[in-house]
C-alpha positions as CSV (number, residue, x, y, z in Angstrom):
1,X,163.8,247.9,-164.9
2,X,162.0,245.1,-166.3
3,X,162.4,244.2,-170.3
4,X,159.5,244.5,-172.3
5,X,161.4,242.0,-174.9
6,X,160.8,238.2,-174.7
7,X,161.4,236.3,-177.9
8,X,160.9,232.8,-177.7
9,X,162.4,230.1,-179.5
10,X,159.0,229.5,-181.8
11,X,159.5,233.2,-182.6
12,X,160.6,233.7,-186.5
13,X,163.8,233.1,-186.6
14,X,167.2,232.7,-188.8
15,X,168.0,229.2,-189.8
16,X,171.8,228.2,-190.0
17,X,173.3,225.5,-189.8
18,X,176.0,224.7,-186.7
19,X,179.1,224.4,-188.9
20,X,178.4,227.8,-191.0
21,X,177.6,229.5,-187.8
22,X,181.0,228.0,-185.9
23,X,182.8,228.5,-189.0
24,X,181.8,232.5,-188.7
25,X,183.3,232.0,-185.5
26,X,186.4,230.4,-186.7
27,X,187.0,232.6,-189.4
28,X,188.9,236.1,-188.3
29,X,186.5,238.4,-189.4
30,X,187.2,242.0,-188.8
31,X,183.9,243.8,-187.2
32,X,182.7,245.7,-190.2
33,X,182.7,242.6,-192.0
34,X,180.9,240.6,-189.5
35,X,178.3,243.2,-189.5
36,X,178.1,242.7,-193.4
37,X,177.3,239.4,-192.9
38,X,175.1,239.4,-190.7
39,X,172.8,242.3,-192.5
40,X,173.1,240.2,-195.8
41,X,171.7,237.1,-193.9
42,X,169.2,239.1,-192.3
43,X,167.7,240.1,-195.3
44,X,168.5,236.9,-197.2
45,X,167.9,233.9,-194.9
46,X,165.8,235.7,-192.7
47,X,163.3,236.4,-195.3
48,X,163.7,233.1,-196.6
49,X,165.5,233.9,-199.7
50,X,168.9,232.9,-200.8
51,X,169.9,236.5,-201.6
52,X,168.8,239.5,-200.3
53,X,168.1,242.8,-202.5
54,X,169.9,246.2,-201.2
55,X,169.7,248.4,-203.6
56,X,171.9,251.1,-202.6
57,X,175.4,251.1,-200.5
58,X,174.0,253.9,-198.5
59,X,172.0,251.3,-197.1
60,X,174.8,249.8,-195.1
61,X,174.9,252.4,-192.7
62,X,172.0,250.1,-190.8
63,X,174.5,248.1,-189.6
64,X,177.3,250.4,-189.2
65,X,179.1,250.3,-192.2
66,X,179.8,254.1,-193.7
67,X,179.8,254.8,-196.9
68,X,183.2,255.4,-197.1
69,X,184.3,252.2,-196.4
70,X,181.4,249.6,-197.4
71,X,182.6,249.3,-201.0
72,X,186.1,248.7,-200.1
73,X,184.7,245.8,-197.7
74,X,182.2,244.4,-199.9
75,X,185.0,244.2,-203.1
76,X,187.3,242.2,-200.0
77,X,184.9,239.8,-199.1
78,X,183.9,239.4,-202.9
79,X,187.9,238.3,-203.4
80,X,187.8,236.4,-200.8
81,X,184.6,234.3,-201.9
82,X,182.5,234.9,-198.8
83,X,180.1,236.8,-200.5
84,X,178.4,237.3,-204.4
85,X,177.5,240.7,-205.3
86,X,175.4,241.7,-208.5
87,X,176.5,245.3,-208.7
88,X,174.3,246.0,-211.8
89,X,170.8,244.8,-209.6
90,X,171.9,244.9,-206.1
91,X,171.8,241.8,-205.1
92,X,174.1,239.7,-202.3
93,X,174.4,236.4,-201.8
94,X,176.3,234.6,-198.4
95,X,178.2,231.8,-199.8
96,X,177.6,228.8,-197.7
97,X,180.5,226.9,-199.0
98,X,182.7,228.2,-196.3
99,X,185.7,225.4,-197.5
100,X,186.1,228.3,-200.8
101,X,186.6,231.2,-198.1
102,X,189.7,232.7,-198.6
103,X,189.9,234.2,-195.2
104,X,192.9,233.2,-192.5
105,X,191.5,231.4,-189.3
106,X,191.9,233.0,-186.1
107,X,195.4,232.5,-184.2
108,X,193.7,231.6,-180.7
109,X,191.3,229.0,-182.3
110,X,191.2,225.0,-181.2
111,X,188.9,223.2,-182.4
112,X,189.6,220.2,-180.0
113,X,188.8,222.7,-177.4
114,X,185.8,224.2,-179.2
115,X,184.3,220.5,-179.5
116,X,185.1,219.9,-175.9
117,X,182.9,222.9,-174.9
118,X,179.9,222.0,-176.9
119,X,180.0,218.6,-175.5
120,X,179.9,219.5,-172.3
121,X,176.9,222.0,-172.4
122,X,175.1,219.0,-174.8
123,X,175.6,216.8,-171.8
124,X,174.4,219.5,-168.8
125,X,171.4,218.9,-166.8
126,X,168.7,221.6,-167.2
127,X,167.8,223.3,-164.1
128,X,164.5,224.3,-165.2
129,X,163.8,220.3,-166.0
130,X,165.0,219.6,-162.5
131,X,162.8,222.0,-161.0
132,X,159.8,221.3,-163.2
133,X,159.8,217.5,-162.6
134,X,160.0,218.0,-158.7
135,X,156.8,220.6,-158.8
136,X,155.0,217.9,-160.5
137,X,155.7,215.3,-158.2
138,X,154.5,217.8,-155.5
139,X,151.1,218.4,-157.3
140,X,150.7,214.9,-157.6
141,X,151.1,214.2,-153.9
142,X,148.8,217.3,-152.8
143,X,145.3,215.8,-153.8
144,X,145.8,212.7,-151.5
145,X,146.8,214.6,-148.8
146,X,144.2,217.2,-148.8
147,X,141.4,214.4,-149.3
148,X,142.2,213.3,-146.0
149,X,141.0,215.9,-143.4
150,X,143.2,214.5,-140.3
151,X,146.2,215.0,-142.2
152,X,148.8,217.2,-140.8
153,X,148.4,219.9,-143.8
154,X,144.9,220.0,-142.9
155,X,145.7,220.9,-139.5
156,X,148.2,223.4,-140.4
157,X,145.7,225.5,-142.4
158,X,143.1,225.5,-139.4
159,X,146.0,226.8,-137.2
160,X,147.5,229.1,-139.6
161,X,144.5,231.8,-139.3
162,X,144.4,231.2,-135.3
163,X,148.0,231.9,-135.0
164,X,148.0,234.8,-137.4
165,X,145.4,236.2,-135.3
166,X,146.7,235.8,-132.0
167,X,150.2,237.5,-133.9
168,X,152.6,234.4,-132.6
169,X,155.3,234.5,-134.4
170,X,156.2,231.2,-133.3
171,X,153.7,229.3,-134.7
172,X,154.7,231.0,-138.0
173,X,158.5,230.2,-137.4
174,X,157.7,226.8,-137.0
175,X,154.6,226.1,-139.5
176,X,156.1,227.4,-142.6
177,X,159.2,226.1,-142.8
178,X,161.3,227.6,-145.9
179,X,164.0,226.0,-148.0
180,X,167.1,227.8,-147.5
181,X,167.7,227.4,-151.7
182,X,165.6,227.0,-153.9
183,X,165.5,223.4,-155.7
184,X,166.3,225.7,-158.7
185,X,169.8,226.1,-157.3
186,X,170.1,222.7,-156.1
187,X,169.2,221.2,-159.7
188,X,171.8,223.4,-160.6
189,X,174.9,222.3,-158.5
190,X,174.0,218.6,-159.4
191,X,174.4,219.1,-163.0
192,X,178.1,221.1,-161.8
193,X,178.9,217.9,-160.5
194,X,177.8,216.4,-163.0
195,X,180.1,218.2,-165.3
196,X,182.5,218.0,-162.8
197,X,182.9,214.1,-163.0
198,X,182.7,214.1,-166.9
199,X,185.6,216.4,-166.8
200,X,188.0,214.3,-164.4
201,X,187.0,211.2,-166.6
202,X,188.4,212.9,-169.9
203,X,191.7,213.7,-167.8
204,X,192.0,210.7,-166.6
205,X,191.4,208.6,-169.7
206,X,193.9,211.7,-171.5
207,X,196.6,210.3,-169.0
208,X,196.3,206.8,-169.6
209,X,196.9,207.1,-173.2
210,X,200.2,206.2,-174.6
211,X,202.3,209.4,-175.1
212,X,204.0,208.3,-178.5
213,X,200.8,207.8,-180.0
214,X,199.6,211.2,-178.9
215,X,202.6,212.6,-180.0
216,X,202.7,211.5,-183.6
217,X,199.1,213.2,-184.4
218,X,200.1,215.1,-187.0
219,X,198.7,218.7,-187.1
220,X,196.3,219.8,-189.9
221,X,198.3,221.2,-192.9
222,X,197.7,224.4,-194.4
223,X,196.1,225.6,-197.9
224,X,199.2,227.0,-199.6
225,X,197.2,230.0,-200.8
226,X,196.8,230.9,-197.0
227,X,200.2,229.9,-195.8
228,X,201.9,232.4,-199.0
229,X,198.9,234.7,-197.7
230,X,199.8,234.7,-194.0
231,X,203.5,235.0,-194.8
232,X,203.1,238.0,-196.8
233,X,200.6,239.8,-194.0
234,X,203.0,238.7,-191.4
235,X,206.3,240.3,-193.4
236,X,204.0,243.6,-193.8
237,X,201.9,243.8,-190.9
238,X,198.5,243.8,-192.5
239,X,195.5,241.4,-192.4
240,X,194.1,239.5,-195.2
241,X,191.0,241.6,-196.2
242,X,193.6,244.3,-197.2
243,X,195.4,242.5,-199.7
244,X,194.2,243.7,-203.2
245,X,192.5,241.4,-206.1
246,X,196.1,241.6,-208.3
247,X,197.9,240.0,-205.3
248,X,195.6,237.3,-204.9
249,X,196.1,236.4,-208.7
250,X,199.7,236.4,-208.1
251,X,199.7,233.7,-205.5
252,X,197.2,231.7,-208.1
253,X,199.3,231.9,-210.8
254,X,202.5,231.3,-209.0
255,X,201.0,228.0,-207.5
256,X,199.1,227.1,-210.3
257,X,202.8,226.7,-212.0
258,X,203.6,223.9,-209.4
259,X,206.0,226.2,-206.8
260,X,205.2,224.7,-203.7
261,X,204.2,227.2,-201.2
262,X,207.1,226.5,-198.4
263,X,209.6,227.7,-201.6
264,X,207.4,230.8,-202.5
265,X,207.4,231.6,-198.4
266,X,211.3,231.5,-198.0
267,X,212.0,233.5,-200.8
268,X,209.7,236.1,-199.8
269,X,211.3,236.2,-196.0
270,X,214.9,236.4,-197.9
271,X,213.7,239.0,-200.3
272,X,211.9,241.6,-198.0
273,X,215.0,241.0,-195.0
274,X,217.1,242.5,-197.9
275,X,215.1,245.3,-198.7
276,X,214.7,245.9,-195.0
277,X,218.4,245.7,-194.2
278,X,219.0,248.4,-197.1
279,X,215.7,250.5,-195.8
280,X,213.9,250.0,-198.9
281,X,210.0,249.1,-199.0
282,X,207.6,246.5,-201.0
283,X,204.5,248.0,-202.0
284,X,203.0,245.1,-203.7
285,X,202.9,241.1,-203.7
286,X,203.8,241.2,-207.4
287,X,207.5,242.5,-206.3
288,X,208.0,238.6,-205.3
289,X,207.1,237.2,-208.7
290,X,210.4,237.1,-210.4
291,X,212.6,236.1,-207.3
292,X,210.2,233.2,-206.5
293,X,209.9,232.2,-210.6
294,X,214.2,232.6,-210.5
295,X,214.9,230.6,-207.8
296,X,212.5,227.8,-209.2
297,X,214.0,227.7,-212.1
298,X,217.5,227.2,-210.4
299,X,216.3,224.7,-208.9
300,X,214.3,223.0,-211.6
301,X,217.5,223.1,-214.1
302,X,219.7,220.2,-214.5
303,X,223.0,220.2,-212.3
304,X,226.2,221.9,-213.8
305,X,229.6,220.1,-214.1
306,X,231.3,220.9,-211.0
307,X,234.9,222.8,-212.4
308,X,237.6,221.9,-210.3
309,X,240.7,224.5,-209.7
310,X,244.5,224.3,-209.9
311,X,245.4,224.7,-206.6
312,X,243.2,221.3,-205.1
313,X,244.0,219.3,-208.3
314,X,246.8,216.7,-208.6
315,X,249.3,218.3,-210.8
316,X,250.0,215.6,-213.5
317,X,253.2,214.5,-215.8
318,X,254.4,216.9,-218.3
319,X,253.7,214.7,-221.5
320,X,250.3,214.0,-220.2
321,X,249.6,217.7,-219.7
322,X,251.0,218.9,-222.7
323,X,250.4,215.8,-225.0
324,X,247.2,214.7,-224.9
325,X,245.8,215.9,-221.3
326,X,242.9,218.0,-221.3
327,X,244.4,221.1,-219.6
328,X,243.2,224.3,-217.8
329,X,243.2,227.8,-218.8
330,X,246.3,228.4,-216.4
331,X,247.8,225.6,-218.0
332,X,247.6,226.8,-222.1
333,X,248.7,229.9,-221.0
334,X,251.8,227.9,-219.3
335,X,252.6,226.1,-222.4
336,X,252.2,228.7,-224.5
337,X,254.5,231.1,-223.0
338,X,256.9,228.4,-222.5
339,X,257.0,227.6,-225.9
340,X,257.2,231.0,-227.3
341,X,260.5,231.7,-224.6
342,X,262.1,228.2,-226.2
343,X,261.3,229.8,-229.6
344,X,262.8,233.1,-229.0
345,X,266.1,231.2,-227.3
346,X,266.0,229.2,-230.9
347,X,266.0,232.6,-232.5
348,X,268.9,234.2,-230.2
349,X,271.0,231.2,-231.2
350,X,270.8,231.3,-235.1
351,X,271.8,235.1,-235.0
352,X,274.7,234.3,-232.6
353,X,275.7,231.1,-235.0
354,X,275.6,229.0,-231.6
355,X,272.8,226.9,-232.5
356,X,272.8,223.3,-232.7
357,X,270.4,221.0,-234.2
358,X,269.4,218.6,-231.4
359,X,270.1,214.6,-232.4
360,X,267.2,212.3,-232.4
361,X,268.1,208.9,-230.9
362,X,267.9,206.4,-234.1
363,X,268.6,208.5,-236.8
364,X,271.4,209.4,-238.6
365,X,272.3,212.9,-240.0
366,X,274.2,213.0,-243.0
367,X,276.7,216.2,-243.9
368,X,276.2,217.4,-246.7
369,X,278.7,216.6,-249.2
370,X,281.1,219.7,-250.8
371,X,280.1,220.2,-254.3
């Protein structure tokens, strides 16, 4: 059955430009969301207005949103600064700043690849061109050749009505001759080859280049808001448009204090492994906050004086150690019980009447004299 629908490219149309449009594509979108976007620009772009007016949610169901879920949606793409939403007047806007969007790219996306692709259907040869500039050629040739009556077209129209009348089949077998494809098709495989050859010259010039070179291209780096976003919805299975408003401010505020985003990301895969080895759950991003804040501030503090035991350290001379020496705990205890046993021996002796004052070298002790 034939189509009754033929828009043409004069038709009105939406206006976008090429990078919003391949961003949309770049972007992971879930489908509800796409279908958001596209009814906001629909009624915004499309009627040549940079906001579009839809005054109540119910009015989402047009593009297959339900109520149930459109305000959840709208609030998602509203924290993740695709969209603007008035509540109070119903208005949405599409932001076209699409370097603000807070929204992880897909995982199978290239863009080397993607610009490959659009080159080579830029650089394609039309069919319909093909075909149109040999039909004008033909039309150009046809007036010469029909001016002159003992031309061979000429004498193939006089015989056509002859040999149709007779019924030889012949004659119509070898005075129409038919192309066995059409120059349609043939336009076509030329511009295959063409694409063809284009494609063998990238490889080849790809090859030629020096491997080192290739190799040290270094690979676009990540905004740490959506690397500490992708770790968290890769630890608990979710997607970005599911993470709250609260969580979002969380990774602000714990960036906008300087952690670096690789230090927030390893303590969040230490954290949740040790929760998950004792079968406990995190229910929130905010559960992260004081582990990441800790373990910068360990690190951030100046080094301690490393305290060196007993066992690995050189045990030095008594008089140093007691006289002097800085000692260990182990070590005033040590003295001090030795010096309370020589104490007690002193004590034993003066009962006993055995004890003996010791002589110091250089001085004299005088008895004392009878009175």
């Amino acid at each position: 059955m034939a189509s009754q629908v033929n828009p043409q490219p004069d038709d009105a149309h939406i206006r976008i430009s090429h990078e919003v449009h391949r961003e949309l594509i770049r972007r992971d979108f879930s489908k509800r969301q796409r279908n958001i976007i596209d009814f906001i620009l629909t009624l915004s772009w499309g009627c040549g207005r940079p906001d579009a007016v839809i005054p109540q949610l119910s009015h989402f169901t047009l593009c297959g949103v339900t109520k149930n879920n459109i305000r959840d949606e709208l609030e998602a793409l509203m924290a993740a600064k695709v969209i603007g939403w008035e509540k109070s007047e119903g208005i949405f806007r599409f932001n076209k700043h699409f370097d603000q969007w807070q929204i992880t790219p897909n995982k199978g996306h290239d863009a080397e690849l993607m610009k490959d692709l659009i080159a080579i259907n830029i650089s394609r040869c039309s069919p319909e061109k093909v075909l149109k500039t040999r039909t004008q050629r033909f039309l150009k040739q046809e007036p010469n050749g029909s001016q002159n009556k003992n031309s061979d077209s000429v004498q193939f129209l006089k015989q056509e009505p002859e040999s149709s009348q007779n019924k030889n089949c012949r004659v119509l077998k070898t005075g129409t001759p038919t192309l066995e494809k059409p120059s349609r098709i043939k336009g076509f495989r030329l511009s295959k080859a063409i694409i063809k050859a284009k494609i063998k010259k990238d490889l080849k010039a790809a090859a030629l280049e020096d491997p080192p070179l290739r190799a040290e291209k270094p690979e676009p780096a990540r905004e740490p808001f959506i690397q500490v976003l992708d770790m968290y919805c890769e630890l608990h299975r979710k997607i970005d448009t599911q993470i709250t408003m609260m969580d979002r401010q969380t990774i602000q505020q714990l960036l906008g204090q300087g952690i670096p985003s690789d230090l927030v990301c390893e303590v969040m895969e230490r954290v949740h492994a040790d929760r998950v080895a004792k079968g406990q759950t995190i229910g929130s991003l905010s559960y992260y906050r004081n582990p990441v804040l800790e373990e910068w501030q360990r690190q951030q503090a100046p080094p301690k004086l490393q305290v060196v035991s007993t066992q690995n350290r050189q045990q030095p001379a008594a008089q140093d150690r007691y006289y002097g020496g800085i000692m260990t705990v182990e070590e005033t205890n040590d003295w001090i019980a030795e010096q309370d046993r020589r104490r007690a021996i002193v004590e034993e002796a003066k009962k006993n009447g055995t004890y003996v004052i010791p002589e110091i070298p250089g001085f004299s002790r005088r008895k004392p004299s009878a009175v």
